[in-house]
N, C-alpha and C positions, 0 to 999 in steps of 0.2 A: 364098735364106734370109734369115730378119730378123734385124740387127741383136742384138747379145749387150749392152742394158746393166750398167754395171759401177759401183758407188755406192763408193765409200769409208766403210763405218762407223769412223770415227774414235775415236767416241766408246767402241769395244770394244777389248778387249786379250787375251788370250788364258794362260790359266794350263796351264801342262803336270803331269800325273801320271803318276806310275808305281809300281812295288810289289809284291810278293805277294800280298799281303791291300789293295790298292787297292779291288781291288768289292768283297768284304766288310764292309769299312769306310765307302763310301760306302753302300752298301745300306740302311744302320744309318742314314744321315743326312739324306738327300735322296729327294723325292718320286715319283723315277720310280723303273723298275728299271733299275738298269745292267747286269746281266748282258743285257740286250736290245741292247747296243752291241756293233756289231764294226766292222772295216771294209765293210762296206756298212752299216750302220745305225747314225744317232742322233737323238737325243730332244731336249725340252726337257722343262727341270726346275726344282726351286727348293728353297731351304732357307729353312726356317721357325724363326721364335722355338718355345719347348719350348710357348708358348700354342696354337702356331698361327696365330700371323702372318707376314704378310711380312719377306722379308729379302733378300733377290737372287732372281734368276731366272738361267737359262745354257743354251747350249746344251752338252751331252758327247756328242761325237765319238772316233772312234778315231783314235790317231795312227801315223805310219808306222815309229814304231819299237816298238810295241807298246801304248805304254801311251795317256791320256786326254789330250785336249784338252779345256780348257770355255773357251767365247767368252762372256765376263762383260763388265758395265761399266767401262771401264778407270778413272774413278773412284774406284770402291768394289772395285777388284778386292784392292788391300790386306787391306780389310775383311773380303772374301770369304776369302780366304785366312788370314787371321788366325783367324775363326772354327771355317773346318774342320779346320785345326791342332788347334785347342785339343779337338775330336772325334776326333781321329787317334790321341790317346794316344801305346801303345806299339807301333800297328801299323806294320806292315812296309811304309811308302809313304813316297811321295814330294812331294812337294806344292811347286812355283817359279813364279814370276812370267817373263813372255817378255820383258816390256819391246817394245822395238819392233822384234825377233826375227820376227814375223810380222804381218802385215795381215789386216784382216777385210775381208771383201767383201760386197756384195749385190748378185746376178747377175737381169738379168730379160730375157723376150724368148721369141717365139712358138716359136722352132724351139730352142731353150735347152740341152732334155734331147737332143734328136739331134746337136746339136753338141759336145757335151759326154760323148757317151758313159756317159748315167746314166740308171736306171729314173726314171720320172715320179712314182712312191710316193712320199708324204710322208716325210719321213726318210732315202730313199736315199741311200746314201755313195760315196766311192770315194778313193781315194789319189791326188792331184793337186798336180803340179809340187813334190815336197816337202811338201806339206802335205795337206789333202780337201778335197773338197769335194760338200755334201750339199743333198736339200731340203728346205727350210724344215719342221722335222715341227710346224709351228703350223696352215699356209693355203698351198692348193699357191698362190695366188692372190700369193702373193711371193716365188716365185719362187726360186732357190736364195743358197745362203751359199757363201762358200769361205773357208777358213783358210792362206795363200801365204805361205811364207816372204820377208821384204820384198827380200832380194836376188833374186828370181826374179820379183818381181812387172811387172817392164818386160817383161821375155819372154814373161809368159802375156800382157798386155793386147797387146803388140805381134801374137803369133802368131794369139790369136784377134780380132782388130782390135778389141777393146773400145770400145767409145761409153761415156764416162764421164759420169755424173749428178750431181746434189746429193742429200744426204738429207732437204734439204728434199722433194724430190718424191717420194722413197722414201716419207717421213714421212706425207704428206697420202696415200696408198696403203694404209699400213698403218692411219692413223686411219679411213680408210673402211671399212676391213675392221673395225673394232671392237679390232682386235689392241694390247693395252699392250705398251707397250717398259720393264721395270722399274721403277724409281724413277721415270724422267722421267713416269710415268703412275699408279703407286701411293706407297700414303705405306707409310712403312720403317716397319716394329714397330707397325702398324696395320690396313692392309689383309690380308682374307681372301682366300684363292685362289679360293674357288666364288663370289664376288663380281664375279671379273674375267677368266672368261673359262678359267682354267687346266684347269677340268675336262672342256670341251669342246674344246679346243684341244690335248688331250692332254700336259698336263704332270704328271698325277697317275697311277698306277699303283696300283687297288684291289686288288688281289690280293697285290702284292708284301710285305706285313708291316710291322712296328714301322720306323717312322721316324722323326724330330724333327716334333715337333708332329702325330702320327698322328691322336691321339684326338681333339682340336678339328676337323680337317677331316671326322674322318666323321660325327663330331656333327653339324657344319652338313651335312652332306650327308643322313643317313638319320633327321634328325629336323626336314629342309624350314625349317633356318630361316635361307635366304636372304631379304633383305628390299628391298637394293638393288642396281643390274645397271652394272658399267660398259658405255657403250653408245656409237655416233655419234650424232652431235647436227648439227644444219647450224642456223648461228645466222644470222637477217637483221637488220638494223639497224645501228646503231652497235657497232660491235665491243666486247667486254669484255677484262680482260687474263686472264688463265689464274689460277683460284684462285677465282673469281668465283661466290658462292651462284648458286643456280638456283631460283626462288619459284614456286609455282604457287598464284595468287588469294591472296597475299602471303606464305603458308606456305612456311619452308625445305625443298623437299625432295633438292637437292641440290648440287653441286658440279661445276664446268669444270675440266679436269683437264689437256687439250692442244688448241691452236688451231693450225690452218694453213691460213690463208685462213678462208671462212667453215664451213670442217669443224673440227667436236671430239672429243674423248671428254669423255664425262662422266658422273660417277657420279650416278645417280638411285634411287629407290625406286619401286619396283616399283608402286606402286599410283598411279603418277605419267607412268607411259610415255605412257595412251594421251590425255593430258590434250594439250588445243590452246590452251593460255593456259599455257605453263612462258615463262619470260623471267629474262635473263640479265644484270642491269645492265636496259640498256635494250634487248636485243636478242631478240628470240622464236627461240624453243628448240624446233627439232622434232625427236626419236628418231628414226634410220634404223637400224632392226634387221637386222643381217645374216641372213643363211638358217643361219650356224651355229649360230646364239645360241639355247638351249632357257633360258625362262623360265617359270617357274613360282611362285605364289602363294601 
């Protein structure tokens, strides 16, 4: 069998929930459905400004003592939490920061799910060493996550001999795949979800009802007025630094969003993809569309 690599996401922390009225409450705030979480199943999701903008993104898992996990930016996990707080009111939940209680993992490798004892389905979960561990419900193509209490984490890597990675090489994986990682790829209280990815990647739930920022999302959705796609990009030339317009025949039409080697994402408009003169600084800019990306005009 091959090799189980093992990345360190650092840069994630993990917030714990519990409650009576915990799903009811979130149901009310965030884009996915949570009553779709159990132990075998979680999502990715996101909470939006009352506009309808960006504001975090997370994964919610189930945790082993009953109630939620969400693997958030450990940055902004404050933030994150501040916010749904202030939506919490008077209901009957619980809402704590882990501190560094638990490690975030990203697990990759051909024989992965057999060795791990987990269905191959996007989102599969299961209760592991203490904590879950599930896949990626973005892109089976990255493979699973795990949430490992930090005392227990020498044991899982020693048992199942873990090959440990950088997230640099994570990174340059997920940018090809087209897939943002939060902040470090959208801007806060300005990017749209049907802009980047969220609606195909399943972090939106159309059926589920009233949410923060409902009415903006399905506006853009059933009134077609996406106009630009974050997408890969493979830049040749002189490299650019990240932030960097993107001109096509000197006209702005977009923005370098993340670079890792000569792969990006980058936000463009739509009427700009199939063009073969975008340039980036001084570098040329060609779109590589993934097969999950539905674009429409």
């Amino acid at each position: 069998m091959s090799d189980i690599i093992a990345i360190k996401l650092e840069h994630r922390t993990v917030l714990k929930l519990d409650g009576d009225e915990l799903i009811p409450f979130l149901q009310a705030v965030i884009t996915q459905d949570v009553s779709q979480v159990t132990p075998t199943k979680s999502v990715w999701s996101a909470l939006l400004t009352p506009q309808g903008k960006f504001l975090h993104d997370f994964f919610v898992t189930s945790s082993p003592d009953g109630g939620l996990f969400l693997d958030c930016e450990k940055e902004r996990a404050a933030d994150l939490l501040r916010r749904l707080k202030l939506y919490k009111m008077r209901s009957k939940a619980t809402l704590e920061q882990t501190g560094d209680e638990y490690t975030v993992l990203a697990l990759q490798g051909d024989d992965l799910c057999i060795r791990l004892g987990i269905p191959a389905n996007k989102g599969a979960s299961k209760e592991f060493f203490g904590g879950c561990i599930y896949i990626d419900p973005r892109h089976h193509a990255l493979g699973a996550r795990a949430i490992i209490p930090t005392e227990n984490l020498t044991t899982f890597i020693e048992e199942y001999a873990l090959k440990e990675s950088t997230l640099e090489n994570y990174d340059q994986a997920r940018v090809a795949l087209g897939i943002p990682d939060g902040s470090r790829d959208l801007e806060v209280e300005k990017s749209i979800l049907l802009e980047n990815g969220f609606n195909e990647l399943g972090a939106i739930d159309w059926d589920k009802g009233c949410y923060i920022g409902q009415e903006l999302t399905a506006r853009t959705k059933y009134r077609a007025l996406i106009k630009k796609r974050l997408v890969p990009v493979k830049l040749t030339g002189s490299l650019p630094v990240v932030g960097t317009d993107i001109t096509n025949v000197g006209k702005n039409v977009g923005i370098l969003r993340s670079l890792y080697g000569n792969q990006g994402l980058a936000t463009l408009k739509i009427d700009a993809l199939g063009s073969d003169q975008l340039l980036c600084g001084d570098a040329n800019v060609t779109p590589e569309l993934p097969d999950w990306i539905e674009i429409t005009s």
